[in-house]
Each structure stands twice: as structure tokens, then as C-alpha cells.
C-alpha positions as CSV (number, residue, x, y, z in Angstrom):
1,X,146.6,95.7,225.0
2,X,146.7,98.6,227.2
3,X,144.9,101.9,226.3
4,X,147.5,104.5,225.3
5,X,147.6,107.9,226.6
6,X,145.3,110.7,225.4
7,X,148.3,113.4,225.2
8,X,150.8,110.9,223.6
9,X,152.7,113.8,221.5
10,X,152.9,113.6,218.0
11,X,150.7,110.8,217.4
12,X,149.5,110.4,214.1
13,X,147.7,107.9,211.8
14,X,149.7,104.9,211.5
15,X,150.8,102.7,207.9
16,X,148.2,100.5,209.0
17,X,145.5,103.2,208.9
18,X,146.4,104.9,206.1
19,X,146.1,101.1,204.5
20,X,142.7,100.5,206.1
21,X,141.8,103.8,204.4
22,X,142.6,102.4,201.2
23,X,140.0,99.8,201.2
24,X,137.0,102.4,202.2
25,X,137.9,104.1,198.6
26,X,136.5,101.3,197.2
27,X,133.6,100.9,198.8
28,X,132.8,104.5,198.7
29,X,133.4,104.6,195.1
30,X,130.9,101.4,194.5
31,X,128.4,103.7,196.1
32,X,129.4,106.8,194.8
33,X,128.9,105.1,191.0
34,X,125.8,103.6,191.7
35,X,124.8,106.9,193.1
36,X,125.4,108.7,190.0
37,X,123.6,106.4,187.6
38,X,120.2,106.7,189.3
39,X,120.7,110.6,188.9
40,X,121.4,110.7,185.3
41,X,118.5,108.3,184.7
42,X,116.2,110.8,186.2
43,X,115.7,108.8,189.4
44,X,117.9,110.3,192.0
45,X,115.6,110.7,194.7
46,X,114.8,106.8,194.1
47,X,118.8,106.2,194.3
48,X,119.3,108.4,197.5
49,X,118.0,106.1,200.2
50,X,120.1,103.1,198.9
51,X,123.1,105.4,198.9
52,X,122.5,106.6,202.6
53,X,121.7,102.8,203.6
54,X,125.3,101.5,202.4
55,X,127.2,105.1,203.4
56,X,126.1,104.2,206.6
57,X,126.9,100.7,207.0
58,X,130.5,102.1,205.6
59,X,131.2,105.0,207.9
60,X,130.4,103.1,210.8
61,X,132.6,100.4,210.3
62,X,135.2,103.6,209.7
63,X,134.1,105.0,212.7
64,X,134.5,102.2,215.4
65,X,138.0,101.2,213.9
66,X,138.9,104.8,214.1
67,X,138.1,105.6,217.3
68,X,139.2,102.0,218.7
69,X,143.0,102.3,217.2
70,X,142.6,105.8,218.6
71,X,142.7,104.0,222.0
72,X,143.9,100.7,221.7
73,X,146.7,100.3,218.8
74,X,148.9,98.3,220.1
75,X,150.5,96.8,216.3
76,X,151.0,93.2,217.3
77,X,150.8,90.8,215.0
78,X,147.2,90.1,216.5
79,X,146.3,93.8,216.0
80,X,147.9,93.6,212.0
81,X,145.7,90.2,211.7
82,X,142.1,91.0,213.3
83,X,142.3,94.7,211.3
84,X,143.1,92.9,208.0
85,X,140.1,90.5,208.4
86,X,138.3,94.2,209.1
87,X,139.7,94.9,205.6
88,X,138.2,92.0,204.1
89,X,135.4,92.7,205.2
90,X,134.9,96.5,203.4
91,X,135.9,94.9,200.0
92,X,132.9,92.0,200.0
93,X,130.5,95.6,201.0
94,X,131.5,97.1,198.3
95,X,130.9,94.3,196.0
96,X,127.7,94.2,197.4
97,X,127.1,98.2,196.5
98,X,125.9,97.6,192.9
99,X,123.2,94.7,194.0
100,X,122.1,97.1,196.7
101,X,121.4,100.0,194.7
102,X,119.6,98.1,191.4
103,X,117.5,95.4,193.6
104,X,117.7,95.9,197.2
105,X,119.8,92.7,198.1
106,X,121.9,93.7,200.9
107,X,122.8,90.1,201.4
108,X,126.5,90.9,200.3
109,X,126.7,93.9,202.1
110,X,125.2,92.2,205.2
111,X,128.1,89.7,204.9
112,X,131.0,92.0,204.8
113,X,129.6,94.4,207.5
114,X,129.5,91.2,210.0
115,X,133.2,89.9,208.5
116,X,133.9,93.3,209.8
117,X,132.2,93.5,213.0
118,X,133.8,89.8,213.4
119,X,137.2,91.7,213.5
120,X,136.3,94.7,215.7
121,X,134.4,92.5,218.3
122,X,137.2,90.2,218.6
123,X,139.5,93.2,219.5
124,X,137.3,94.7,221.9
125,X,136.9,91.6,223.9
126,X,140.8,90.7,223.6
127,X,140.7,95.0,225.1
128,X,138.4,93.6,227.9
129,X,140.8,91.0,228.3
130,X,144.5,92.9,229.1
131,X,143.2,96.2,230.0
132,X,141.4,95.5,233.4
133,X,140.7,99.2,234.4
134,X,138.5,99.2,230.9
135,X,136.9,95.6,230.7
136,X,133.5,96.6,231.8
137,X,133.5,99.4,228.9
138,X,134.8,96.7,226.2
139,X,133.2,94.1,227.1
140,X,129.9,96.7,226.9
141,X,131.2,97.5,223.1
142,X,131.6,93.3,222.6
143,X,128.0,92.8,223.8
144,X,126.7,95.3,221.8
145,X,127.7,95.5,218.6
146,X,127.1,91.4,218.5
147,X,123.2,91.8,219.7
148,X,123.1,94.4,217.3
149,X,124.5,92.2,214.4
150,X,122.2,89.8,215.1
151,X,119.5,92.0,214.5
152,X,120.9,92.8,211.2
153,X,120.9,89.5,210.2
154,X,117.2,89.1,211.1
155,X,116.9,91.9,209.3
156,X,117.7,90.6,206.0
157,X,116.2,87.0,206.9
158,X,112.6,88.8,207.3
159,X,113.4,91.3,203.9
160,X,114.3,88.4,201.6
161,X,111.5,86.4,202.9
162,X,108.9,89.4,202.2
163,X,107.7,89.6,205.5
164,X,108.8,93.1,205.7
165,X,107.5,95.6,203.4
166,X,110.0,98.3,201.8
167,X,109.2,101.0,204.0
168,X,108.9,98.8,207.0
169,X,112.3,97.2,205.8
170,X,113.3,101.5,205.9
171,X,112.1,101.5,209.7
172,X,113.7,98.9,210.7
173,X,116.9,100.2,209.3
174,X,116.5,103.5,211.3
175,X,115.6,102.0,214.7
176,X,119.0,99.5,214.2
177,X,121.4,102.6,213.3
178,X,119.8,104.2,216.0
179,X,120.9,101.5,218.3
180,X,124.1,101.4,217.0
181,X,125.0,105.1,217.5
182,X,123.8,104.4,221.1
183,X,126.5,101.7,222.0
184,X,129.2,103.9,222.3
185,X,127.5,106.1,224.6
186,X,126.4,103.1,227.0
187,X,129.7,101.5,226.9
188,X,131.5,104.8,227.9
189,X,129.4,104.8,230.8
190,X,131.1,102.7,232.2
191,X,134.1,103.9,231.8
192,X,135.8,106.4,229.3
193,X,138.1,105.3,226.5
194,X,141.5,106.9,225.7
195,X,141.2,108.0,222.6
196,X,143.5,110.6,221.3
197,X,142.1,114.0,219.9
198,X,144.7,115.3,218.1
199,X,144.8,111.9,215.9
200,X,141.5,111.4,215.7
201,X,141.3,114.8,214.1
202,X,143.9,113.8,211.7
203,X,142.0,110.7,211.2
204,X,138.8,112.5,210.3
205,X,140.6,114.9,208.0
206,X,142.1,112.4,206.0
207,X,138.7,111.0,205.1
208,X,137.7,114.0,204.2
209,X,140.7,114.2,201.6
210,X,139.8,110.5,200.8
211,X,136.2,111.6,200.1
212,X,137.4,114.9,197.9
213,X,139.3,112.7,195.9
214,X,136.6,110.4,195.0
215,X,134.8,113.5,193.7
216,X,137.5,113.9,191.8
217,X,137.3,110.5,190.1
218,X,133.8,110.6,189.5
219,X,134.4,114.0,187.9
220,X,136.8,112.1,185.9
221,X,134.4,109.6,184.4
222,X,132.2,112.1,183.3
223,X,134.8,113.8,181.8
224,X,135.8,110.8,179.7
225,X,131.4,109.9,179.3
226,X,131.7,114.1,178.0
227,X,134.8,113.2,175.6
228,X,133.5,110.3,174.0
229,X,130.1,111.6,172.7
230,X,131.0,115.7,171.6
231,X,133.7,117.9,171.7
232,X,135.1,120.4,174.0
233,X,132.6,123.1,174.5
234,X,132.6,126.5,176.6
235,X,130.2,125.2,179.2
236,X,132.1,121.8,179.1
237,X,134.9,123.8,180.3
238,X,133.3,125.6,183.0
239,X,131.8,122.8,184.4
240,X,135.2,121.1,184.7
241,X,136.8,124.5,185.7
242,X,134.1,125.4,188.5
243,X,134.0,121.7,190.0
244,X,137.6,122.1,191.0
245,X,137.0,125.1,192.3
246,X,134.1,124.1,194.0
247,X,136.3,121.2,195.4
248,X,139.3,123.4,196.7
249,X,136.9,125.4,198.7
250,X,135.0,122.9,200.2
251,X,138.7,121.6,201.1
252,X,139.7,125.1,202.2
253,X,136.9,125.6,204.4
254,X,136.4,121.9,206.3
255,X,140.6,122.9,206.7
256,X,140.3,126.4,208.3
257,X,141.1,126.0,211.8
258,X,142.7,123.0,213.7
259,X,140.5,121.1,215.3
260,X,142.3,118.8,218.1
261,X,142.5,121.6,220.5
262,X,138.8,122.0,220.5
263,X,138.1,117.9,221.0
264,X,140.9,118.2,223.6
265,X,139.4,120.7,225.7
266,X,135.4,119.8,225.2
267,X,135.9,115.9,224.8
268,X,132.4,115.5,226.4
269,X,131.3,117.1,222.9
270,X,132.6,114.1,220.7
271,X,129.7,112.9,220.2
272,X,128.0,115.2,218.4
273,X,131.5,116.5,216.4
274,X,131.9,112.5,215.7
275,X,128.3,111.7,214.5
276,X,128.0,115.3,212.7
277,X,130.5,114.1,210.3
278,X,128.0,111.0,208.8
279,X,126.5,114.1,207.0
280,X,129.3,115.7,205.9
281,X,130.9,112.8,204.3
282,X,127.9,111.6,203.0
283,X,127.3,115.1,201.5
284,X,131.1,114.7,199.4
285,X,130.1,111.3,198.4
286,X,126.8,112.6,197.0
287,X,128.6,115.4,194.9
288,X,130.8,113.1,193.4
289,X,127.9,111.7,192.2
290,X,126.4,115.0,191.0
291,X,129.7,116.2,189.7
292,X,130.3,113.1,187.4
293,X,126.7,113.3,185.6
294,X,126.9,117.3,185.7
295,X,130.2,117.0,183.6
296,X,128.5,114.1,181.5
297,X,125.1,116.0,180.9
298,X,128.0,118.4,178.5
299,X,128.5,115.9,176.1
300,X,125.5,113.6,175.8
301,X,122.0,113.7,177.0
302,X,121.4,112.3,180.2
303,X,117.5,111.1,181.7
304,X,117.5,113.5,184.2
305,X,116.3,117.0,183.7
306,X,118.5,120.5,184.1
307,X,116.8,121.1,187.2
308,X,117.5,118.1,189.1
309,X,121.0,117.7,187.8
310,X,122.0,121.3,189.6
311,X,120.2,119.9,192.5
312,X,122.4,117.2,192.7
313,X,125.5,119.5,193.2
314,X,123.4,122.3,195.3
315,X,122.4,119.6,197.4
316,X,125.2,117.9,199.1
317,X,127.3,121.6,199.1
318,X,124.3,123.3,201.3
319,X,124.5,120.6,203.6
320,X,128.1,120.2,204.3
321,X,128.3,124.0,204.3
322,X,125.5,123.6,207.3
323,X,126.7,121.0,209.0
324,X,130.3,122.0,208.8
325,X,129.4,125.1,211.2
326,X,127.2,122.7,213.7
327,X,129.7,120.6,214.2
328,X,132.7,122.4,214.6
329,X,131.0,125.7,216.4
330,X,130.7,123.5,220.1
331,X,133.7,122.6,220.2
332,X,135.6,125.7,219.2
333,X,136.3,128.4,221.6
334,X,135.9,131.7,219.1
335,X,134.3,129.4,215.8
336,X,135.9,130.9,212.9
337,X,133.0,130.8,210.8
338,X,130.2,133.3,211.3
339,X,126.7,131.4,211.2
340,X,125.6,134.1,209.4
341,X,127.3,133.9,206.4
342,X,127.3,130.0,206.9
343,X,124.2,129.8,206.7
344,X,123.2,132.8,204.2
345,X,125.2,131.0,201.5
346,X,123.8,127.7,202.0
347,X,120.8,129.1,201.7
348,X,121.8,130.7,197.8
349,X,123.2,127.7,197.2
350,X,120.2,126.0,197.3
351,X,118.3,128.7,195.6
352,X,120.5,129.1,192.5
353,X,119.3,125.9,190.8
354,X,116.0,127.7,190.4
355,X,117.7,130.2,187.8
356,X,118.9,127.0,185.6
357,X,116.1,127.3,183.1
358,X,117.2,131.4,182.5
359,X,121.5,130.6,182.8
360,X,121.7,127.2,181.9
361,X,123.5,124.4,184.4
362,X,127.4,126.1,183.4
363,X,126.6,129.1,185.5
364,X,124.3,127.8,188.2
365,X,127.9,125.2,189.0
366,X,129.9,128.3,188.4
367,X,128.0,130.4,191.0
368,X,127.9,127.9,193.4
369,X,131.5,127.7,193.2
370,X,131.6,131.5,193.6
371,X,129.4,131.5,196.8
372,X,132.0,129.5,198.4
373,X,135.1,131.1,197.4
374,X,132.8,134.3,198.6
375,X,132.5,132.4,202.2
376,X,136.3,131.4,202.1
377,X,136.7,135.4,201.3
378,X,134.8,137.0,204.4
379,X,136.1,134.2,206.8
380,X,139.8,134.8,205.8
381,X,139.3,138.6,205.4
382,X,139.9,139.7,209.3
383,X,142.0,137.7,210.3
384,X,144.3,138.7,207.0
385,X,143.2,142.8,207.8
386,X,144.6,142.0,211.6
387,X,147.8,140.6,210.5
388,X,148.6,143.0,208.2
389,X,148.1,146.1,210.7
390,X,150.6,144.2,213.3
């Protein structure tokens, strides 16, 4: 297991990653359901912690298999064996979502999140092993991640034995993640890892796509919850028209410019591009969510009120609008999108809720969905004006 070049050319996301993928669909979808159900009972801020809890817990198992293969994918049968046991590992989290989110027992999420640390320590210490130039830095990641396991375990010893109260259980959550976003840093202390930025970029664009796609689906099952209880109706339609939109344009935008060239020349600037992206993807997930009851609110009532509802789409769009721009702007030598219109439209977005009780919840989606077509518009615009003059 010898790390592999950082300007290895063409190198892309293998079968095996695309296949890893896979089972992070389910898991996101678990949470993306549950998600959804405490908005349209009217208890979405109640649901949101919960959500962030197991999104976490799921992007940072993505995350250290991502950026391990990036170095080390060497596609022995050893490789194939210890990533499928990874695999496992995602599918008993996401069993675990729905227990989670109604009754705070993590204990099935606990277990696959160490079945999938079992996997990823095991690699790094086999790294440590056959790559001698890196063993300190593995053997750094080994030691870390398995202290840090063990203090998720006591964790959820001390929480199902009541010791912990829920917002102490809440600290305690924060100060482990925070530990855990500081092993990579101390491990690469030592030494630095090979990892690839041209495929890591592919790698955190297709779980973007993943991530639009489970919008999509939980778009879907509102559209059947909408079906079954009334029929088609003008603002049914524009809900369903202006969530694609919306969807195509956040696609559009997080796709404007090519990112590997920027991680290439400003590795040293991973870190913040890398852990940025926690709040973009949990921002998609979270729409889903919002889409799915948004498009159900049009056929039935739902518990929550107009207000909140919009919210739930306004939301997660002014975020990933905002942090798009912060994460990409380091690391790009001329950023393509101005921070001023970046952030002036995140800031309507999150202002046009306010006019639901005047427009109704149709139009605040469909404006929402305008003010970021609008954004696509003014980035595009030069750039389009330039070419056209040569």
C-alpha cells in the first residue's frame, strides 16, 4: 500500500467509490425522511439537531474514506474487503436514523459508525505498515480515530444511563466532532498525505449530485402525499415546477468553475474547502426535507404553519448560497462569484418567507427559485458579453 501520486493524470473515482456512494443514499435518505416529518408536524426546529447529529456522523465517515482512497487505493482484495465492511457499516446508521430522530437512541447509529471506523482504522494501520515514509502520519490517524471512538462509546453508555442531561449529551457531541475534525490536522503534521485534488474534487461533486437527487426523491414523496389527498392545482404545479428549478440552479451554481486547479495550487487551504462542505451538504439534505412537505402542504394540511414551511426551503438555499462563496473564494484565483451578489441574494432569500402571509407559499418557492436563476444570470453574463465581442 504505497501512497499514489498527487498529479496521477486522469484519475477519477473508481467502481468501488461510485459503490460506496451508493450506500450513503441510504443513509442520507433515512435522515432526510425523518427530517421532513418533524417539519410537517410543526416541530422542525425540534427535528433539526437530530438531523445535524446523524449528517454528521455520515459525512465524516464519507469524508475519511474519501480522502484516504484519494491517497491510498491500492484495489487489492484487502482494500475491496476492509471498504465493504465500511459499507456495512453506513447501512446499520441508517437503520438507526429513524430511532435517532423519534427517541434519541443513537445506539444503532453508534454501532455502525464504529463497524465503520473498524474498517477505516484497519486500513490506516495496514498504510502505516507498507508505506514507511508515511507511518508516523497513519499510525497518528489509527490512534486517533480509535481514542476518539471510545469516547463515543462512553458517550452513549453515560446518555442511556441518564447521567447526561440532553443538552449536556448536545456538548458532549460538540467537543467529540470537534476532536474529530482535529485528527486530520495532527496526523498531517507529521507528514502530508497524497491525496489527489483533481479526484477529490470529482469526489465532492458527485455527492453533491448524490445529495440533489435525494431532493429530488423527497420531492417525489410529496408529490405522491399531494396526489393522493386533492387534485392537481395551479400552486401544486408551481411548487413542483419552481423546486426543479430551484434544484438546477443550485446544481448550476455549486458546477460553475472547476475546482481541482484551485486545491492543486492552494492545498494548504483543504481544510477549510473540505470542512466548508459539512454545510453545504447538510443544507441539500435539509431542502429535500423542505421540498417534500412544501409539495405535500398542496394537497393536504400539514401541522406546520405557512411560515415555517417556506423557511424550511429559504433556509438551507441561504446557506449553501453563503457558504458556496466561502469555500470556494480561497482557493480560487479570480472567484467567479461576486460576494456581493452572493450574499445580497441570500439575504432575499431569507427575507421572502416574510411575504407568505400576502403571496401565499407558491410564489415565496417560485421567487426563491428566481433569485437564483437571477445569481446564475449576473455571474454568467460577463463572461458570455466577453466571448461574444472576441
Amino acid at each position: 500500500m504505497s501512497a499514489r501520486p498527487i498529479d496521477e493524470p486522469h484519475r477519477v473515482s473508481s467502481q468501488l467509490e461510485l459503490l460506496f456512494d451508493l450506500t450513503f443514499v441510504v443513509a442520507i435518505a433515512a435522515a432526510t425522511a425523518q427530517l421532513a416529518h418533524s417539519i410537517a408536524d410543526g416541530h422542525g426546529a425540534a427535528g433539526l439537531v437530530p438531523f445535524l447529529q446523524v449528517f454528521f456522523a455520515i459525512w465524516w465517515a464519507w469524508m475519511n474514506f474519501t480522502w484516504f482512497a484519494s491517497s491510498y487505493d491500492t484495489d487489492d482484495v484487502a482494500y475491496r474487503l476492509l471498504t465493504m465492511v465500511q459499507m456495512a457499516g453506513v447501512l446499520v446508521l441508517a437503520a438507526g436514523v429513524p430511532a435517532a430522530a423519534d427517541h434519541s437512541d443513537y445506539r444503532a447509529v453508534t454501532l455502525g459508525y464504529l463497524i465503520m471506523r473498524i474498517g477505516l482504522v484497519t486500513q490506516w494501520v495496514r498504510a502505516g505498515v507498507e508505506d514507511p515514509a508515511r507511518r508516523r502520519t497513519a499510525l497518528r490517524y489509527a490512534t486517533g480515530i480509535t481514542v476518539l471512538q471510545g469516547g463515543w462509546g462512553l458517550h452513549l453508555l453515560l446518555a442511556a444511563t441518564g447521567v447526561l442531561s440532553s443538552f449536556t449529551q448536545l456538548l458532549f457531541f460538540a467537543g467529540l466532532a470537534v476532536l474529530e475534525l482535529m485528527v486530520p490536522r495532527w496526523a498531517e503534521r507529521a507528514r502530508a498525505t497524497n491525496w489527489h485534488p483533481h479526484h477529490i474534487a470529482e469526489r465532492y461533486g458527485l455527492f453533491t449530485i448524490i445529495l440533489l437527487g435525494e431532493s429530488v426523491l423527497a420531492a417525489t414523496k410529496g408529490l405522491e402525499g399531494a396526489l393522493e389527498g386533492a387534485e392537481i392545482s395551479a400552486s401544486f404545479v408551481t411548487v413542483v415546477v419552481s423546486g426543479l428549478v430551484l434544484l438546477f440552479a443550485l446544481w448550476w451554481l455549486y458546477f460553475l468553475t472547476p475546482v481541482g486547479e484551485g486545491l492543486s495550487d492552494r492545498r494548504h487551504r483543504s481544510y477549510l474547502w473540505g470542512y466548508g462542505h459539512y454545510g453545504i451538504f447538510a443544507a441539500l439534505a435539509a431542502l429535500g426535507a423542505g421540498l417534500e412537505v412544501m409539495v405535500e402542504q398542496t394537497g393536504h394540511d400539514v401541522g406546520a404553519s405557512p411560515l415555517a414551511i417556506c423557511y424550511a426551503v429559504a433556509i438551507p438555499v441561504g446557506v449553501f448560497l453563503a457558504l458556496l462563496w466561502m469555500v470556494h473564494a480561497p482557493i480560487m484565483a479570480e472567484p467567479v462569484m461576486r460576494p456581493a451578489a452572493v450574499l445580497g441574494c441570500a439575504a432575499v432569500v431569507l427575507l421572502l418567507p416574510l411575504a407568505v402571509p400576502w403571496i401565499g407559499v407558491a410564489a415565496v418557492v417560485a421567487a426563491i427559485a428566481a433569485v437564483c436563476v437571477l445569481l446564475i444570470t449576473v455571474t454568467i453574463a460577463p463572461e458570455t458579453a466577453g466571448r461574444s465581442r472576441r
